[in-house]
C-alpha positions as a Markdown table, in Angstrom:
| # | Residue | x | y | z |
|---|---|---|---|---|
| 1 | Unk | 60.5 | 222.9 | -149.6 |
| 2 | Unk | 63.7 | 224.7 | -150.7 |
| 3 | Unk | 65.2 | 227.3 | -148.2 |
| 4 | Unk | 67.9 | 229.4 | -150.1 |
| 5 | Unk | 68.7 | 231.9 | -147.4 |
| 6 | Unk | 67.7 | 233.5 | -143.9 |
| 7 | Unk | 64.7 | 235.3 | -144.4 |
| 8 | Unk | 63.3 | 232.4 | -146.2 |
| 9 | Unk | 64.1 | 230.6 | -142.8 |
| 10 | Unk | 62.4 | 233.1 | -141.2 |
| 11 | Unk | 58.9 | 232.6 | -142.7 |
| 12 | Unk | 59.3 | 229.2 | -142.1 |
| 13 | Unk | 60.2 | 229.3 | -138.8 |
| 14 | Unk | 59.2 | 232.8 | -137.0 |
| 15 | Unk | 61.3 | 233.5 | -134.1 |
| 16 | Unk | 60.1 | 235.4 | -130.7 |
| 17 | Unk | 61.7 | 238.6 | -132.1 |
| 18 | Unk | 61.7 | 239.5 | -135.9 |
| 19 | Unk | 65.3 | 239.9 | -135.9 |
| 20 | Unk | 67.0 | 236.7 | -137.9 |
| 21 | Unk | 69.7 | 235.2 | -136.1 |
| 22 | Unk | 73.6 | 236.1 | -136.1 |
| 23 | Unk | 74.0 | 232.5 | -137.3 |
| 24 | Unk | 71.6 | 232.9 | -140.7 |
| 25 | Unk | 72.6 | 236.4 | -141.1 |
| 26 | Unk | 76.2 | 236.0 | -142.2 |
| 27 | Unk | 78.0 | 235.8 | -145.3 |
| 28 | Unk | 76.8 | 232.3 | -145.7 |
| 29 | Unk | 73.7 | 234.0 | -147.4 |
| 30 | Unk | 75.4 | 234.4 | -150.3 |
| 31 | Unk | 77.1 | 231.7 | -151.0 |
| 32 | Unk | 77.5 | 229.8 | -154.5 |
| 33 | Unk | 76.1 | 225.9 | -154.1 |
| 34 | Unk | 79.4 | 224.4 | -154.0 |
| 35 | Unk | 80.1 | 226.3 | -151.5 |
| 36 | Unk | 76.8 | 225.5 | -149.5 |
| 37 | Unk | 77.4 | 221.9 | -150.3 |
| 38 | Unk | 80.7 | 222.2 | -148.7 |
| 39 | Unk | 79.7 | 223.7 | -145.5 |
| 40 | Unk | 76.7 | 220.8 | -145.6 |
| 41 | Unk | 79.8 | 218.7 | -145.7 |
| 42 | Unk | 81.7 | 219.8 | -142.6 |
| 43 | Unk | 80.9 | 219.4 | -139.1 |
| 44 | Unk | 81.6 | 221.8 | -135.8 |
| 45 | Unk | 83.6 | 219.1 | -133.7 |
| 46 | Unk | 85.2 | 216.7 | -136.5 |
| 47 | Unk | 87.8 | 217.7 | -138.1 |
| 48 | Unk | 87.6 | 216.3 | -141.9 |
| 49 | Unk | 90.2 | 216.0 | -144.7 |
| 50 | Unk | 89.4 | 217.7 | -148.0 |
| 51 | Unk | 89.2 | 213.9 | -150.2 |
| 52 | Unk | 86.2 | 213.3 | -147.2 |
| 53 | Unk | 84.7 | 216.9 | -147.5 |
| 54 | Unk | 84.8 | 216.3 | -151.6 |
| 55 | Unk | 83.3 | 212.5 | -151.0 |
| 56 | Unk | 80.3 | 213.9 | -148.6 |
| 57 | Unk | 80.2 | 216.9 | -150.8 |
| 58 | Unk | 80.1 | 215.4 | -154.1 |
| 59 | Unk | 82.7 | 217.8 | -155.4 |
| 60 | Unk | 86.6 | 217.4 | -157.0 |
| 61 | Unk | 88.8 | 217.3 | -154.6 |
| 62 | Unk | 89.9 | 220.0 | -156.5 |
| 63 | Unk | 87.2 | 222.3 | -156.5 |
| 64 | Unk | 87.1 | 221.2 | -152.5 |
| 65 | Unk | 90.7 | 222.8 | -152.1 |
| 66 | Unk | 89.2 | 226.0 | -153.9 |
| 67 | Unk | 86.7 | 226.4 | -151.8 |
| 68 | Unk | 88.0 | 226.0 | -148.4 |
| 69 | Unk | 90.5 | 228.8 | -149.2 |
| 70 | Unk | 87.9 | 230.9 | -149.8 |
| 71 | Unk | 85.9 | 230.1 | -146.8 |
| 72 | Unk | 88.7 | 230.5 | -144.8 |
| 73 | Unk | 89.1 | 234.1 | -145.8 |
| 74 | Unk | 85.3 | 234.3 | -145.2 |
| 75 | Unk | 85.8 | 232.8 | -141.3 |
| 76 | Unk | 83.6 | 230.2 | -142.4 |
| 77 | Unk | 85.9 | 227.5 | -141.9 |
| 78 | Unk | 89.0 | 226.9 | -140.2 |
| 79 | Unk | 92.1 | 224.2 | -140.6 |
| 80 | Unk | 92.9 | 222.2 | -137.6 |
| 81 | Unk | 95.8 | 219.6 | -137.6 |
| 82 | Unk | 93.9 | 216.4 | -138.4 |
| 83 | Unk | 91.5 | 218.5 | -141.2 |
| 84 | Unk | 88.9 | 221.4 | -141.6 |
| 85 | Unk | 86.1 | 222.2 | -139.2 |
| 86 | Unk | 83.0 | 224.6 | -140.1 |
| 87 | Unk | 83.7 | 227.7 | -137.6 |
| 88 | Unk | 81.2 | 228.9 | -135.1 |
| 89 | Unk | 79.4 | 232.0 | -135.6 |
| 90 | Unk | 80.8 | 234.9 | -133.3 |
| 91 | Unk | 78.4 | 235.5 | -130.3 |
């Protein structure tokens, strides 16, 4: 089964309350699927260089470089010294 975004999520997985989570209910919702892939691509603790992201991705390297600018503007992800790390939701 496909999920494409958080109310799908929801259905598939009610929660207590029938509020969706701060972490599905972001911009993330809307993403394109590069983008998704991207983020699938990046971890939380381990920073990763863009030729990694765009090998675990299956993107350019270019297209890669595209996206994580835009990301970044989103507060998606954020660039550490040793690479790019998906950012944690805000609590």
């Amino acid at each position: 089964m496909l999920v494409t975004n958080a109310e799908e999520m929801a259905e598939l997985a009610p929660l207590p309350s029938a509020r969706v989570p701060a972490l599905f209910a972001s911009s993330s919702d809307r993403l394109d699927a590069g983008s998704v892939r991207l983020l699938d691509a990046l971890s939380f603790r381990a920073p990763r260089a863009a030729n990694d992201i765009a090998a675990r991705s299956g993107l350019s390297v270019v297209e890669v470089g595209s996206l994580l600018g835009q990301l970044e503007l989103a507060g998606l992800v954020e660039e550490r010294e040793r690479g790019w790390l998906k950012s944690r939701p805000a609590t």
